[in-house]
N, C-alpha and C positions, 0 to 999 in steps of 0.2 A: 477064873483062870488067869484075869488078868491084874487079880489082887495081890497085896503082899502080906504073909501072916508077918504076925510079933517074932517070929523066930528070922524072919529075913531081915528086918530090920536091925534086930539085933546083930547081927552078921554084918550086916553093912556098916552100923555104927560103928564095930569093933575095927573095923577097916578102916573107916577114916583115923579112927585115933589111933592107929599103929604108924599110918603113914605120916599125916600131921599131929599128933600130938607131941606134946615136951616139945623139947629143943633140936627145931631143925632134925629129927628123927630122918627125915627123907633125904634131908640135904646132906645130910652125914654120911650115909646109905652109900648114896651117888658119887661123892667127893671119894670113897675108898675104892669105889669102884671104877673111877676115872684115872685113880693111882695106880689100880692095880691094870688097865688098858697101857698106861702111857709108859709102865714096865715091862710089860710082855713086848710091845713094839721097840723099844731099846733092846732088848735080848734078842729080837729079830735081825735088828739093822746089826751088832755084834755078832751074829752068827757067822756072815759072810765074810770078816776078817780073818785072818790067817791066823793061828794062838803064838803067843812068841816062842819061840823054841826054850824047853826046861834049863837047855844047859849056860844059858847066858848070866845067868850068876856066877856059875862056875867059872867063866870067861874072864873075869874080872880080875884084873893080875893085883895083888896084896904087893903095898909100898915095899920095896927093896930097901933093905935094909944098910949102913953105911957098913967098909970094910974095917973103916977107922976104929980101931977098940982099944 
């Protein structure tokens, strides 16, 4: 009951080498997943802002032209 067949082991082994094997597999993992935390909380702290209003391009008076011609 308290033994491991060939088939647990195998399992386990496969486990470690997915997490650490190659390069930094896990660190990689983490690091896209701490980008994708520290962008979700940016778009929170951005929620509570007001959006600018659409029409402020529009607002934008175009240089007058001289009458001199």
């Amino acid at each position: 009951m308290g033994g491991m067949s060939p088939v647990h082991w195998i399992i386990v082994a496969v486990v470690v080498l997915v997490l650490f094997g190659g390069r930094g597999k896990l660190s990689g993992l983490l690091g896209d997943a701490g980008k994708g935390i520290r962008a979700f909380r940016e778009g929170l702290k951005d929620e509570g802002k007001p959006a600018p209003p659409a029409d402020a391009a529009a607002k934008v008076e175009a240089p007058k032209e001289d009458a001199r011609g």
